[in-house]
C-alpha positions as CSV (number, residue, x, y, z in Angstrom):
1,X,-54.6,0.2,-56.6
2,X,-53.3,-3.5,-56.8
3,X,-54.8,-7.1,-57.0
4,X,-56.2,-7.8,-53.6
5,X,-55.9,-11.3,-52.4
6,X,-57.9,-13.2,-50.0
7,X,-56.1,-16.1,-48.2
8,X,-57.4,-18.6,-46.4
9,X,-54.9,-21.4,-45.4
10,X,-56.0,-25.1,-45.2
11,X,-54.9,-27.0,-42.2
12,X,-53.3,-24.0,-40.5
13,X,-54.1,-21.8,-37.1
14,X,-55.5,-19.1,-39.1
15,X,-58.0,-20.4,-40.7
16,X,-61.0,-20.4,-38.5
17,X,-60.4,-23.8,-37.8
18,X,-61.7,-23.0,-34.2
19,X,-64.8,-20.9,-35.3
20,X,-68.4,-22.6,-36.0
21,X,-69.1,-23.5,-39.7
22,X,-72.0,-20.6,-39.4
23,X,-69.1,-18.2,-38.1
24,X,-66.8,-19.2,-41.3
25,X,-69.6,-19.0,-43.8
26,X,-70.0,-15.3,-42.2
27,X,-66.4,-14.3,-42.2
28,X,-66.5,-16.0,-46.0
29,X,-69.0,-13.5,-46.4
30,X,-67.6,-10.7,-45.5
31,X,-64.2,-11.2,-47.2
32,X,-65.4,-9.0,-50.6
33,X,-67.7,-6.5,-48.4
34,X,-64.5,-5.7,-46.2
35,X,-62.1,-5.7,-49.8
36,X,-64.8,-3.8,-52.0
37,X,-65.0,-0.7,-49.0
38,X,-61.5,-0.9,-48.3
39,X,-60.5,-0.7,-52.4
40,X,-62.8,2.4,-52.2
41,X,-62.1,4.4,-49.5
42,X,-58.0,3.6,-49.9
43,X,-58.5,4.6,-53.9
44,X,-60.3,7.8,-53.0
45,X,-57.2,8.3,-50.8
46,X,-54.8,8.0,-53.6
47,X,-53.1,5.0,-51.3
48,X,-52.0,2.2,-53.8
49,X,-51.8,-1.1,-51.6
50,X,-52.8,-4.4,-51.6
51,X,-55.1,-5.8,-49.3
52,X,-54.4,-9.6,-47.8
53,X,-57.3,-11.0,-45.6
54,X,-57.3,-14.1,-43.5
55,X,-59.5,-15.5,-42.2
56,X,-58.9,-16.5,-38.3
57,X,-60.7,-17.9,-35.5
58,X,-62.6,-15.3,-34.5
59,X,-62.6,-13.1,-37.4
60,X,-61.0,-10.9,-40.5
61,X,-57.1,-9.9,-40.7
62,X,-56.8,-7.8,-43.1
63,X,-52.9,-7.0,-43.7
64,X,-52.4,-3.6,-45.8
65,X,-49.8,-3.5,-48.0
66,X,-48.0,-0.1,-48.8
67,X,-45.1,1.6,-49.5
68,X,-43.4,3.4,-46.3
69,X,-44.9,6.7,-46.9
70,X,-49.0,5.5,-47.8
71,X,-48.0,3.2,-44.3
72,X,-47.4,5.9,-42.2
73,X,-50.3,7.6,-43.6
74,X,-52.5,4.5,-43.0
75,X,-51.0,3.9,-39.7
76,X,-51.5,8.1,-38.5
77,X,-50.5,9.3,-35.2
78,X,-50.5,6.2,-32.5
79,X,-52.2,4.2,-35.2
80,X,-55.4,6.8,-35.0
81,X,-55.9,6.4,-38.5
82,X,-55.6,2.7,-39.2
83,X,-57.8,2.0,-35.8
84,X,-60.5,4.9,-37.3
85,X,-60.1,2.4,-41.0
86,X,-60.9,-0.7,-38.5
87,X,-64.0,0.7,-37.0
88,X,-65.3,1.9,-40.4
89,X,-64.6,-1.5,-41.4
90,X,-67.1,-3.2,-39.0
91,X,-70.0,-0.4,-39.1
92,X,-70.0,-1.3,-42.9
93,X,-70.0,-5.0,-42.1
94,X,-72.8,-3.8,-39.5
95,X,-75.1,-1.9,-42.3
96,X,-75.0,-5.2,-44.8
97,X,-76.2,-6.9,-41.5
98,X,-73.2,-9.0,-41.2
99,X,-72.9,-10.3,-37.6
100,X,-70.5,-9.0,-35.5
101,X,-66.7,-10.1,-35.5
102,X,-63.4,-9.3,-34.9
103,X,-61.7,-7.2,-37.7
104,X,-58.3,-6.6,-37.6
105,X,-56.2,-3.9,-39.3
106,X,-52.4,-4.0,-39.8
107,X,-49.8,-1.9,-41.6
108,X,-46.3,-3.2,-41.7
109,X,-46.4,-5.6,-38.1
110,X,-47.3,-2.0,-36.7
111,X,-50.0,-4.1,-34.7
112,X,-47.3,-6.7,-33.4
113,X,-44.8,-3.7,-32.8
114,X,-47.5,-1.7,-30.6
115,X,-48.5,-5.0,-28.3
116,X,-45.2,-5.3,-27.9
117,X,-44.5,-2.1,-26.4
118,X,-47.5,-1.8,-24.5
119,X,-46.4,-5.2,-23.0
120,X,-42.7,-3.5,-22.0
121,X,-44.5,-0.1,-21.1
122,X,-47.1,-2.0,-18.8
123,X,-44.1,-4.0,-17.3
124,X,-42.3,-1.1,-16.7
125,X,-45.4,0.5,-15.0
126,X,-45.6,-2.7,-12.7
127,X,-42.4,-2.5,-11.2
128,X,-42.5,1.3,-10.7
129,X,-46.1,0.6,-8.6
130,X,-44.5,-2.6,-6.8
131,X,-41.8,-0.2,-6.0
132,X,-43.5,3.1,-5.1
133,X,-46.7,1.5,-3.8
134,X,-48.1,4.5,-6.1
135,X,-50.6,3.8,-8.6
136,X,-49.6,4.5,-12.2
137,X,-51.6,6.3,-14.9
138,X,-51.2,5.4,-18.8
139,X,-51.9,7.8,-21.7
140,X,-55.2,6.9,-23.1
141,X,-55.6,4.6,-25.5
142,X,-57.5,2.5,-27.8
143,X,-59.9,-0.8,-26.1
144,X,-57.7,-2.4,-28.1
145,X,-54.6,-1.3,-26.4
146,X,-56.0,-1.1,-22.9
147,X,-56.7,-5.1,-23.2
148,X,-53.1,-5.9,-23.5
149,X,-52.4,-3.4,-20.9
150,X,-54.9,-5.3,-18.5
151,X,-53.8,-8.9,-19.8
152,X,-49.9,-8.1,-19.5
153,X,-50.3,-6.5,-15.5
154,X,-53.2,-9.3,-14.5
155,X,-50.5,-11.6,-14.9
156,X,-48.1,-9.5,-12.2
157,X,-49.4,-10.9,-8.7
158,X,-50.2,-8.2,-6.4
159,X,-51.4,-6.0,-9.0
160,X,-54.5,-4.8,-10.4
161,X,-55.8,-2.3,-13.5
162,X,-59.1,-0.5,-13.9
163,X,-59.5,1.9,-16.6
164,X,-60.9,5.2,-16.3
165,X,-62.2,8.3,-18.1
166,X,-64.6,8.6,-20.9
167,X,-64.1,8.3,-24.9
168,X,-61.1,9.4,-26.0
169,X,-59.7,9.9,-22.3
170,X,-60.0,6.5,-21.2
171,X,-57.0,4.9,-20.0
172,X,-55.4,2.1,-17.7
173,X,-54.4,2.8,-14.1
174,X,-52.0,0.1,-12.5
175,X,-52.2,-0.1,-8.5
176,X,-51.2,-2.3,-5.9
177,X,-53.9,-5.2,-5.6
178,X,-56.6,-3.7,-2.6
179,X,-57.4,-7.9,-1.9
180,X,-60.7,-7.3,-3.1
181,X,-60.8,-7.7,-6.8
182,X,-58.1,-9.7,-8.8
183,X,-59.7,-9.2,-12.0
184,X,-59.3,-6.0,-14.4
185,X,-62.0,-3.9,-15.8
186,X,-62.0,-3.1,-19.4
């Protein structure tokens, strides 16, 4: 496993600037919980990579650095894997009773790359509903995913989302707007 690095830029966007000064002394705090459990479960993986973490407005981003092969690995099937990593992430963070936060994961820009497809797919899904008058259902996917679903279509007058299902089935359905809600359900 290589060096890990934490960086936290003076004077930029990312550096919690916008957070409290009890929020950044929190997400200071979790900077070598977050490295110390990644280092370990990425070792007992056999993944060598080196871990950047930022520290942002409203939490961690923790960029993984691998060859192609341990990315894909990290990344899994529809990023299952690096989202499973993520949520391990914060129920450590959790047990060492460090208050709740956003922690991001990313392999490559896979995280970039997936917004924006889900941004094309959920514009695509708009103008098939604005042209059919038929609502459309997504695959399921991740909160994570959903949210930029709901953020891309609530922007798309005369359209609404809800999600539906349970667990792992939940997903986004796009329909024409019924006048009684303009707002999307998570």
């Amino acid at each position: 496993m290589t060096e890990t690095q934490s960086t936290i830029p003076k004077g930029s966007s990312k550096d919690g600037a916008g957070a409290t000064a009890a929020d950044r002394e929190t997400f200071a705090k979790a900077v070598p919980i977050v490295r110390s459990f990644l280092e370990s479960v990425l070792g007992l993986l056999g993944v060598d990579v080196e871990v950047d973490i930022e520290i942002e407005e409203e939490g961690l981003h923790c960029d993984l650095n691998a060859s192609p092969e341990d990315g894909g690995l990290l990344i899994g099937r529809h990023g299952a894997t690096l989202d499973a990593l993520q949520y391990l992430t914060l129920r450590v963070l959790q047990a060492e009773d460090i208050e709740r936060m956003r922690i991001t994961l990313d392999v490559a820009g896979y995280r970039t790359r997936r917004e924006k497809t889900l941004r094309q797919l959920a514009q695509n899904a708009a103008a098939k509903v604005l042209d059919t008058g038929e609502p459309y259902h997504f695959e399921p996917m991740s909160a994570m995913e959903r949210r930029v679903v709901h953020t891309t279509i609530l922007g798309i007058e005369g359209l609404t989302t809800e999600s539906e299902g349970e667990g792992r089935r939940r997903h986004v359905v796009v329909f024409r707007d019924r006048g009684d809600n303009k707002n999307a359900r998570a």
